[in-house]
C-alpha positions as CSV (number, residue, x, y, z in Angstrom):
1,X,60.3,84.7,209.7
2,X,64.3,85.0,209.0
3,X,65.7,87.9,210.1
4,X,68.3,89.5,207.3
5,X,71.7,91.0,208.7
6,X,71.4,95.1,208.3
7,X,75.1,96.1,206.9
8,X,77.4,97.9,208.9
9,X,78.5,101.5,208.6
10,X,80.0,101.9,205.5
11,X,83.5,102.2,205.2
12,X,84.9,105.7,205.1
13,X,86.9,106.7,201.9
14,X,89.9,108.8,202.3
15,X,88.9,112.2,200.2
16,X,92.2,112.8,197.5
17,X,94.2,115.5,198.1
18,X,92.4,118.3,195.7
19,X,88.9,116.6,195.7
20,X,86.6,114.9,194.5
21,X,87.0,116.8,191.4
22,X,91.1,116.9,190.8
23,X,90.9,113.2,191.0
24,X,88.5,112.8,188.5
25,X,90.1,115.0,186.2
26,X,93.6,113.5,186.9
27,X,92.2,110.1,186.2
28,X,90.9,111.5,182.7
29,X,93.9,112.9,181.7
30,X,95.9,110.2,182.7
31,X,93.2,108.0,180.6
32,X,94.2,110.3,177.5
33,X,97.6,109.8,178.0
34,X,97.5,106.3,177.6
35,X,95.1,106.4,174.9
36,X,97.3,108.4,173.1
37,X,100.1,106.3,173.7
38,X,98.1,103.3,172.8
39,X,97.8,104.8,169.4
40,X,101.1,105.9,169.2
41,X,102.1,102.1,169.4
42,X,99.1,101.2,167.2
43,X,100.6,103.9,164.3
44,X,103.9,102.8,164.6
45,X,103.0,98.6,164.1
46,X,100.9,99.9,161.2
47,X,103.4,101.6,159.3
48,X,106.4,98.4,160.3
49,X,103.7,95.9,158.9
50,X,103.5,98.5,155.8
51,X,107.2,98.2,155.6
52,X,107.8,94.9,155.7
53,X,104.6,94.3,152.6
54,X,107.0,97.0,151.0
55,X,110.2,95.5,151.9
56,X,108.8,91.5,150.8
57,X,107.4,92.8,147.7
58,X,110.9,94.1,146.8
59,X,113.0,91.1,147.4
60,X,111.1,88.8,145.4
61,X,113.0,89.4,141.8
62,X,111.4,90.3,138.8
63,X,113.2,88.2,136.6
64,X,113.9,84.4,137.2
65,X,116.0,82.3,134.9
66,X,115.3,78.4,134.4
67,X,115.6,75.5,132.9
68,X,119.2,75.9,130.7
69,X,121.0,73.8,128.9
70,X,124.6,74.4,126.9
71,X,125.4,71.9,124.3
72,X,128.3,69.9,124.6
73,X,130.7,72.0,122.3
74,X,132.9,70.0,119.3
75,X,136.0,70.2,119.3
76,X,136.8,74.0,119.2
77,X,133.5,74.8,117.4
78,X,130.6,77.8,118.8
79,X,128.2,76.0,121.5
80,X,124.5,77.3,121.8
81,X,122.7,78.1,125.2
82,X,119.1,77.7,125.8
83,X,117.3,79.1,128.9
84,X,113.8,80.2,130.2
85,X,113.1,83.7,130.8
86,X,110.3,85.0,133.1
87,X,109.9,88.6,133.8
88,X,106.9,89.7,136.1
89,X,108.1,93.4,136.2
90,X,108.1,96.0,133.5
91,X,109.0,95.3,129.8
92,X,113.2,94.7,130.5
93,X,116.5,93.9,127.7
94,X,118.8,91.3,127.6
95,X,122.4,93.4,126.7
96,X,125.0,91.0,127.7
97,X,125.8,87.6,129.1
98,X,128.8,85.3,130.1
99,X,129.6,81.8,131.0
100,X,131.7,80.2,134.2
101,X,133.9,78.0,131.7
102,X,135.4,81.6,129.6
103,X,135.3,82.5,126.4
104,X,132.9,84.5,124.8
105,X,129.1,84.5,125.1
106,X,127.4,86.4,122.2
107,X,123.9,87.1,122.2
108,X,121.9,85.9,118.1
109,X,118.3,86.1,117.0
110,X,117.2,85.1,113.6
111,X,117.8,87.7,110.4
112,X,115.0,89.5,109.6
113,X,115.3,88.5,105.8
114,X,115.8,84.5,106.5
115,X,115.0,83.4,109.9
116,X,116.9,80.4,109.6
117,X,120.0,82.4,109.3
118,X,121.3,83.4,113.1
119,X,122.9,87.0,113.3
120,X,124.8,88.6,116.7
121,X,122.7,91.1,117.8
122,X,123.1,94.2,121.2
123,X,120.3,93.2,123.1
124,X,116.9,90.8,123.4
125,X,113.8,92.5,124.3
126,X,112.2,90.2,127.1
127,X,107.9,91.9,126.9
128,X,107.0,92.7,130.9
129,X,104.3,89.9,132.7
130,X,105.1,87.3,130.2
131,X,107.1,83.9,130.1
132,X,109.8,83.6,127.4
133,X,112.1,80.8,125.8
134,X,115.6,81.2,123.8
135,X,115.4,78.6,121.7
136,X,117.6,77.5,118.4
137,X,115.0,78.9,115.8
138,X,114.7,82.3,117.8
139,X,117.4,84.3,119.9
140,X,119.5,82.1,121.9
141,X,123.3,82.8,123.4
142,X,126.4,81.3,120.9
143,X,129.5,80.5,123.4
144,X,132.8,80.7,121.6
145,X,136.7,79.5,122.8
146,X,135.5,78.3,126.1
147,X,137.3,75.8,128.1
148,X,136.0,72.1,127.0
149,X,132.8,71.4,128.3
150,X,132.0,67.8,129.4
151,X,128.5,66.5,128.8
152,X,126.5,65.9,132.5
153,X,128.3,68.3,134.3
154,X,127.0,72.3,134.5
155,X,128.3,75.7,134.1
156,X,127.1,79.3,135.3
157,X,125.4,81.4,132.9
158,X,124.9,85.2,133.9
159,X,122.8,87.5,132.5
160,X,123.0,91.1,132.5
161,X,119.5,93.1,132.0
162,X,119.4,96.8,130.9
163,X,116.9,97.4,133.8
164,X,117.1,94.4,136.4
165,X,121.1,93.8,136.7
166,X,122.2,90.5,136.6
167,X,121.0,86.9,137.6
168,X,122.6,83.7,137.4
169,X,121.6,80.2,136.3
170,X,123.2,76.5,136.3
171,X,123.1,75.1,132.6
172,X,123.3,71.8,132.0
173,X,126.4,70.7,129.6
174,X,124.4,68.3,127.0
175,X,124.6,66.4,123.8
176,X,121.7,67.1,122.2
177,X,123.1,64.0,119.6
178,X,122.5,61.5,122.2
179,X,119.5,63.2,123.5
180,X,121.1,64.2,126.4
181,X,119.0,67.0,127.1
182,X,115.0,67.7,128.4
183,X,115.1,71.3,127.6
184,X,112.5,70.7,124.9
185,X,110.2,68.7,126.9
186,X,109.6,71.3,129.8
């Protein structure tokens, strides 16, 4: 029959200074301590990740301009702008805009009495959530005594909102005569 080795004494464990006790206590606290500062460090990664959700969700803007198009003025003669409006913040107004090549950018809408007749009017409301076009049978921008515009190059329309400030857009100088612009097919 094998025989099976019979350990040796067992080692002997220095006892801590302050017992058996102390130690064990020490070792809790110091266990708390690091707990604590474990969720310390967990509450402060919470609230940065909270922050930057806050801080992305901010600098996405709530109004984006597209698709614009200036027709290619005649001779000294009013050109029209057309542009694409979203707004996926709060119901906003258009008050004011202005062009890169000068003169003077007036904001029209149709008359109430004959919409084919275009008035100047102070602002455009532009609905909240909602996807809107300024088009030549509804409110649109008139540009006056600008420099000459030449068809295929672009200028830099900026639009001021009552509520969002102002954003910029490149239009695309066209003549609509020789179909030189896709506004209408977007």
């Amino acid at each position: 029959m094998p025989t099976i080795p019979m350990p040796g004494p067992r080692p002997r464990v220095p006892r801590p200074a302050g017992g058996w006790r102390g130690a064990v206590a020490r070792a809790g606290s110091r266990r708390r301590a690091v707990a604590r500062a474990g969720l310390g460090v967990m509450a402060l990664a919470v609230a940065a990740a909270l922050a930057g959700c806050a801080q992305r969700a901010d600098a996405s803007p709530l109004i984006e301009l597209g698709t614009a198009y200036v027709g290619q003025a005649q001779g000294t003669s009013p050109t029209d702008a057309y542009l694409v409006i979203r707004n996926d913040g709060t119901a906003d107004r258009l008050v004011s805009a202005s062009s890169s090549a000068g003169g003077t950018v007036t904001l029209v809408g149709p008359e109430s009495a004959n919409p084919d007749v275009m008035r100047a009017v102070t602002a455009v409301g532009i609905p909240g959530h909602t996807l809107i076009r300024l088009t030549p049978n509804s409110y649109h921008l008139m540009i006056s005594d600008s420099r000459p515009m030449k068809s295929g190059t672009e200028i830099t329309l900026t639009l001021r909102f009552a509520r969002a400030g102002s954003f910029q857009v490149a239009a695309e100088v066209t003549n609509p005569q020789t179909g030189g612009s896709s506004y209408f097919l977007n």
